[in-house]
N, C-alpha and C positions, 0 to 999 in steps of 0.2 A: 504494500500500500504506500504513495506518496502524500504526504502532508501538506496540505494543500490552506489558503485562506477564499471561504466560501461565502458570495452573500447570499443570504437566504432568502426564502418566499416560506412562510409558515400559515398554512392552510389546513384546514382538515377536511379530511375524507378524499383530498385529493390525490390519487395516486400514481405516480411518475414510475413504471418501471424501465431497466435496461433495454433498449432495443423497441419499446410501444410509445406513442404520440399522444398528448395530452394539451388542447385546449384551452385556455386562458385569456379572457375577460379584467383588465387594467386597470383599475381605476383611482384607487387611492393615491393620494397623491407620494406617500413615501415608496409604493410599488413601480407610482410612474417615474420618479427618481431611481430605482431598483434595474428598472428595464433601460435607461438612458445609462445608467451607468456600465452595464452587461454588453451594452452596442460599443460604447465607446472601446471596448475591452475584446474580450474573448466569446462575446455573446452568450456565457453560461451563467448559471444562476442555480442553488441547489433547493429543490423541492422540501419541504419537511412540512410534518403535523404535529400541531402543539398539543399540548399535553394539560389539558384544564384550561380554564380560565385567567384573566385578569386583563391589566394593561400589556405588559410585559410576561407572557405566559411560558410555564417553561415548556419543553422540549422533546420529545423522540429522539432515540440517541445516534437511528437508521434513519439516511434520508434517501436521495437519488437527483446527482448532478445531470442538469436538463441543458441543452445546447439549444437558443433560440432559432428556428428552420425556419420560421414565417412568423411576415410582423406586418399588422395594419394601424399605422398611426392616426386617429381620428380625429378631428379637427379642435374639438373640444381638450385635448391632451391626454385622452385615453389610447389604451393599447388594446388590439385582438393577438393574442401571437399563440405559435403553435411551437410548443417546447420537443427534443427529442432527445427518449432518454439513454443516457451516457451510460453512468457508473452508480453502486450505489457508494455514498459516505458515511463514516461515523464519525461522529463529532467527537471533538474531543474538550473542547472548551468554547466560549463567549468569548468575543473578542469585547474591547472597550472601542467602540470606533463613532465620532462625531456624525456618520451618515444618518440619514434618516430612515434607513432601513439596519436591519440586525447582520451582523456578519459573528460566523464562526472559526476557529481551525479544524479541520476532520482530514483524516485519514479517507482519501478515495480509494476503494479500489481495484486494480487493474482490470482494465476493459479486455471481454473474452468475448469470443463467440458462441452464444448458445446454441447455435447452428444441430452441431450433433447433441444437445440436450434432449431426449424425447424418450415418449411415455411406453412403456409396456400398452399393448394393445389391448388387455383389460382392463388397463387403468382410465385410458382411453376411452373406453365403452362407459365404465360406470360416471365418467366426468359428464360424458354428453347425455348419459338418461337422467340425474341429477339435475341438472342445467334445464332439463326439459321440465323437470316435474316442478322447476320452482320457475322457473319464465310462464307455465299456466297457471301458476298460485299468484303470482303476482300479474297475472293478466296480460302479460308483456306478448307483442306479435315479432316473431324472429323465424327467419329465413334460415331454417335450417339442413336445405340442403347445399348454399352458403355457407355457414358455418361446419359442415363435414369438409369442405374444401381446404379449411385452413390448416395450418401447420400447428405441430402440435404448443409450441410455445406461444404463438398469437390466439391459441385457443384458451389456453389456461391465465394466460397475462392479460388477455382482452376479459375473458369474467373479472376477474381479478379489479380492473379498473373501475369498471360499469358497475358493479352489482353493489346493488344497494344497503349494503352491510355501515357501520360505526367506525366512528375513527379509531379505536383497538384494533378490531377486526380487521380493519386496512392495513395496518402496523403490521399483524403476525404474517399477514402474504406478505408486503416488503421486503421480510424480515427471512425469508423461510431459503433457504440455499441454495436445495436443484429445485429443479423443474417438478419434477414428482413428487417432494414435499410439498411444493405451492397447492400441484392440483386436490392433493391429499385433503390440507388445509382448509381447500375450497370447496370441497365436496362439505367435506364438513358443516362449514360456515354455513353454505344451502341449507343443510339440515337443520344446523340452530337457528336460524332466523325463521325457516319456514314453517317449523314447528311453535319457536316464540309468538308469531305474528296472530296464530290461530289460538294459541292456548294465553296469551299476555304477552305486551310490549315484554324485552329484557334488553340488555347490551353486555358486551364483551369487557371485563375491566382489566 
């Protein structure tokens, strides 16, 4: 891992993994200083979700370093851009820095190819009848013979993104290694949320 100084974007539930595209809507004005500053530079910015509330809210200690691919600057001095994600980081401290956005130091580390990452062909199977049984629980319309076309990592990092789980729950996918503990994880999640939703709200702590 290189040690690196990151400025951050601290969001929840929003999840940036290696190699998947993520979205983002600008507007505050210490993010729009965030995003001017990332252009002026390297165009990267590291993703993370805070951890509780406050003004100053602490931390997740897993983030994932986003490289800006597309930026629409709006007249108003807001951003659309579309991040693309690198590596993931661990922080390792707060920096003290006068910007108006947070910067930290973390450890990135080295960017691989998940390329040969992939699923056992049973694992495979129970990921997509899972994903079916909780996209008709939540009423969701998905093109699923589209999604049989994807590869197995866009299939397990693309739920991973979208699905509608809590900002914990986003954290342990981040968080999870290979590829086959993600999907594991995520079959999982399906199951608690799909079962919480019908029997009581609950969340992941």
């Amino acid at each position: 891992m290189a040690r690196q100084r990151i400025s951050i974007f601290p969001l929840a539930g929003a999840l940036l993994l290696p190699g998947m595209q993520l979205p983002l809507h600008i507007f505050e004005p210490r993010y729009r200083a965030l995003i001017h500053d990332a252009m002026a530079r390297d165009r990267r910015i590291g993703m993370i979700q805070p951890r509780g509330g406050g003004v100053v809210p602490m931390l997740f200690t897993v983030g994932c370093v986003g490289h800006i691919a597309d930026i629409e600057a709006l007249e108003d001095g807001r951003f659309n851009i579309v991040l693309n994600g690198i590596s993931r980081f661990h922080v390792l401290r707060e920096l003290d820095v006068t910007t108006p956005f947070r910067q930290i130091e973390g450890e990135v580390e080295d960017v691989t190819d998940d390329g040969h990452d992939i699923l056992a062909a049973i694992e495979r199977a129970a990921l997509e009848q899972e994903a079916r049984r909780f996209a008709e629980a939540q009423g969701y319309v998905v093109d699923w013979t589209a999604v049989s076309r994807l590869d197995d990592a866009s299939l397990v990092n693309g739920i991973a993104q979208i699905a509608p789980f809590d900002a914990a729950a986003k954290q342990i996918l981040l968080e999870a290694d290979t590829l086959s503990d993600r999907a594991d994880k995520t079959i999982q999640l399906m199951q608690f949320f799909g079962r919480t939703e019908r029997d009581g709200s609950a969340t992941m702590q």
